[in-house]
C-alpha angles and dihedrals in degrees: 000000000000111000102187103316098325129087116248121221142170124235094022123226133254130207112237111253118199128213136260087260092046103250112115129270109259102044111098113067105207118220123247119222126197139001136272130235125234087241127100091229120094120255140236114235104262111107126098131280130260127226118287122245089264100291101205093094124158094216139032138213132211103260106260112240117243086249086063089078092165081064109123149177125282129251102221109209086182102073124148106271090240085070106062142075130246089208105108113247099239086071096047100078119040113227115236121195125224107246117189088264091063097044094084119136109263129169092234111244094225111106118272112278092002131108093177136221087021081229115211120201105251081051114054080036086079094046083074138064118229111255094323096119133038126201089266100023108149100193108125104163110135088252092059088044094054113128101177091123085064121094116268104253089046078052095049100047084045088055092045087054094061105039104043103014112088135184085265096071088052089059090238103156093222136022117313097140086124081050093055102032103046111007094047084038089055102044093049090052083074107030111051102201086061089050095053089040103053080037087055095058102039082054095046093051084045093047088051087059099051116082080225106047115141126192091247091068094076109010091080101061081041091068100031085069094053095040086058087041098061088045090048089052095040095056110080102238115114132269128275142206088244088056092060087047089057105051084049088049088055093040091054082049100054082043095060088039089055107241104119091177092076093038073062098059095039080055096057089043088051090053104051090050094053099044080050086059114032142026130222092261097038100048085069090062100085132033086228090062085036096065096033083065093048092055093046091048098055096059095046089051087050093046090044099050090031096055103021099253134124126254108273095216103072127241096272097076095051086053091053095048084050098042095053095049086043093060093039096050080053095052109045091035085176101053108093091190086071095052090051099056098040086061085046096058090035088055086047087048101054086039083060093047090053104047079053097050091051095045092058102045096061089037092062077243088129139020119248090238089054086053096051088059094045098050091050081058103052091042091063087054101044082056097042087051091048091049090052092049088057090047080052088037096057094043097061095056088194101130128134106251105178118030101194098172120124103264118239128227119288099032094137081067096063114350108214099180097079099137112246088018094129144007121254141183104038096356109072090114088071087068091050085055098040094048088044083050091059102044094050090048093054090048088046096053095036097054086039093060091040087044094050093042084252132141115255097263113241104250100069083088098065094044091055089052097052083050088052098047087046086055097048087042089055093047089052108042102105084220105058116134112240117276100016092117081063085045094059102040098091085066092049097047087060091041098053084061088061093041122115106277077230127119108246099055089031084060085051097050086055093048092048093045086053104051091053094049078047092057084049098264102131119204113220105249084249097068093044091044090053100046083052086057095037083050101035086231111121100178091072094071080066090047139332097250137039128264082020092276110180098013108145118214084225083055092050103048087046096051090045084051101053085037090070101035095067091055086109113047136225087240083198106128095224084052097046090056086045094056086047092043084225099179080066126033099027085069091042077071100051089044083066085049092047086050 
């Protein structure tokens, strides 16, 4: 597309950089050392090691140093015969073209100056199995999922996916582990973008729980995939449903680096291809799409409420979502999966609603009176859907009742031990809700008063301080499933906004905040920049905690990366808000006016 006088492209080009001793940047493919663990605490180096990167090389390169964060992993042309594939490599990667949805203006995720792996074709022809999968294909039997052509370190982060990732790092509400174990798998096994990509993240969550993890663990197979990806949709051929997981691959990714602007543009491209594929009424037809909507649908809502904008898929296709979890909750009255996710897509619904309602108000695109009308609305519904999760709630009768594990400091600050106080065994999806609950009602009631030239009303307090005890509550409980600290951030990062400017709760906001960039979640410069304002503490835009205490090296080199990529701006106005997390910073202001 042209976009002004500039051609627009996704995902967007990067000049080669070379390194300090000439050779180019992605050539080298870094080793990676020792396991990780399915907790969400990091590990001491004691685990075995994985495979090498295929050590009989002909030549070596001088070790790149942990400031050469464009450093990557090696694509090895030299692997055992056994080990590759006879299919031509013309075959291997289906061409997409670039159709005006997908030309959408993106930074490229790749690292500044690097096109990883330099895969040659003889290589990456042995990364693919001849004609076993197709695009949808749906066969998910332990014979089809084999991966033993692979190499061996693509084998081994497959294999650390399954056995310590869990939906929960995805940020699903409720179980796809089978979604993200066997149909991704699947699917990656004959797109290779989506291989590297779903490898790259398992490397880069494993690389987070080594002592010793470096970005360039990870980062390699990281470009390789969007290197892949802008040849794939370079190439003419049509879009495919591998295509879409990809890109949702790669915009998980930017989410958990921090840089929410090219999650952005991830998210548009995201957009034009599904809307390419499905409709509103056929993406309900399979799980699979199911849950691809669901993904989707998680990052538009996320753009819409972060920046003030409305969701860029229409209502339709949240009805749909509703209307299908509605019937089979009706229809299988017994089945507590389905009520669940019937209260999942009816949340998603009203948080649709609402990102729509804001983004009209402030555009003349309603009168205040008409607003007026429509809030009263959607605040009959916020409470209906609230009635019908405690009936949910209450059936389940799978609260904690008594919490006997030592307390931690701090626990006069929150107290997390209040019995009943959250679900456990197969339930924990019922926290992630209720915390997710809490944190859209105290934006709802927060923009309605700004919104309404009213003063934030009291109790938004109180509900920030029941988010924060379910948190702590969550982190401490022995039996939590790996990654579900990483589920409920999202919650925590509203409620430390509505917590008292004191020093206690403002210490156990920056321990907390810690703890999650230390479990690879970064937080954008912006949001660290306006809670040192909010706070009046300006070091924590440097780190959380003084003396730099739990600052990971990983963390560091990712932050110093990012840094530097985002030298050069997405200039989009919906980008822009979403860098400045307008929605929401932009009233905290007002709220010191108010006052």
């Amino acid at each position: 597309c042209r976009k002004g006088s500039r051609d627009c492209v996704y995902p967007e080009p990067r000049p080669s950089t070379k390194s300090s001793d000439g050779s180019k940047l992605g050539q080298r493919r870094a080793r990676v050392h020792d396991h990780g663990s399915s907790s969400d605490e990091l590990e001491t180096e004691d685990a075995e090691k994985p495979p090498g990167n295929v050590q009989n090389q002909e030549t070596s390169q001088k070790p790149l140093s942990e400031t050469q964060t464009q450093g990557l992993i090696q694509n090895n042309p030299d692997l055992p015969p056994k080990q590759r594939s006879n299919r031509p490599t013309e075959q291997l990667q289906p061409s997409i073209e670039a159709s005006d949805g997908l030309k959408e203006k993106s930074r490229s995720p790749s690292t500044d100056g690097s096109s990883a792996f330099s895969a040659s074709n003889s290589a990456r022809a042995s990364f693919m199995r001849k004609g076993k999968f197709s695009p949808t294909s749906t066969d998910t039997s332990p014979e089809a999922l084999s991966w033993s052509h692979l190499p061996d370190d693509l084998q081994y982060y497959l294999q650390y996916h399954r056995n310590h990732l869990t939906y929960h790092h995805y940020f699903f509400k409720h179980h796809s582990d089978h979604f993200l174990h066997f149909i991704l798998f699947d699917q990656a096994l004959s797109y290779e973008p989506l291989l590297f990509a779903v490898v790259g993240f398992a490397a880069f969550q494993m690389a987070l729980k080594r002592p010793n993890g470096k970005i360039e663990d990870f980062l390699g197979y990281y470009n390789q995939s969007v290197t892949l990806l802008r040849k794939s949709l370079a190439g003419g051929q049509e879009h495919s449903q591998s295509t879409l997981l990809t890109i949702l691959q790669l915009a998980t990714f930017e989410e958990y680096l921090g840089d929410w602007v090219n999650l952005l543009g991830h998210q548009k491209a995201a957009h034009g291809i599904l809307l390419e594929l499905y409709s509103a009424d056929s993406i309900m037809n399979s799980e699979v799409q199911r849950k691809i909507l669901s993904w989707y649908s998680r990052f538009d809502l996320f753009a819409g409420l972060m920046s003030g904008y409305e969701t860029m898929l229409t209502r339709e296709w949240f009805c749909a979502n509703e209307d299908y979890y509605r019937h089979q909750s009706q229809g299988y009255p017994n089945d507590i999966n389905y009520k669940i996710e019937t209260a999942i897509a009816s949340h998603r619904l009203i948080a649709m609603d609402m990102a729509l309602l804001f983004a009209k108000l402030p555009r003349g695109a309603m009168t205040l009176e008409e607003f007026v009308t429509e809030h009263e609305k959607l605040s009959t519904r916020f409470s209906t859907w609230k009635y019908h999760l405690d009936m949910l709630l209450n059936s389940t009768r799978a609260f904690v009742e008594t919490f006997e594990v030592e307390r931690k400091p701090n626990s006069d600050v929150i107290d997390p031990y209040m019995p009943g106080g959250f679900f456990k065994n197969g339930f924990w999806t019922l926290n992630i809700m209720l915390m997710d609950w809490y944190a859209t009602d105290v934006m709802y009631r927060y923009q309605s008063a700004l919104m309404l030239q009213r003063l934030p009303p009291p109790e938004l307090e109180d509900i920030a301080i029941e988010v924060c005890r379910m948190f702590e509550a969550i982190e401490y409980w022995p039996e939590g499933p790996p990654g579900i600290v990483l589920s409920a951030q999202a919650a925590l990062g509203i409620a430390t906004l509505f917590l008292p400017k004191n020093d206690r709760h403002t210490m156990w906001c920056r321990q907390k905040l810690a703890k999650i960039e230390g479990l690879g979640y970064i937080y954008p410069p912006t949001f660290r920049s306006k809670l040192a304002q909010l706070w009046g503490l300006p070091e924590i835009s440097h780190w959380w905690l003084p003396n730099d205490e739990g600052y990971p090296a990983i963390v560091r080199s990712i932050r110093a990366f990012m840094e530097n990529r985002s030298l050069h701006p997405n200039s989009h106005a919906k980008s822009e808000d979403v860098r400045t997390l307008k929605a929401i910073f932009s009233k905290l202001s007002v709220e010191d006016d108010l006052d």
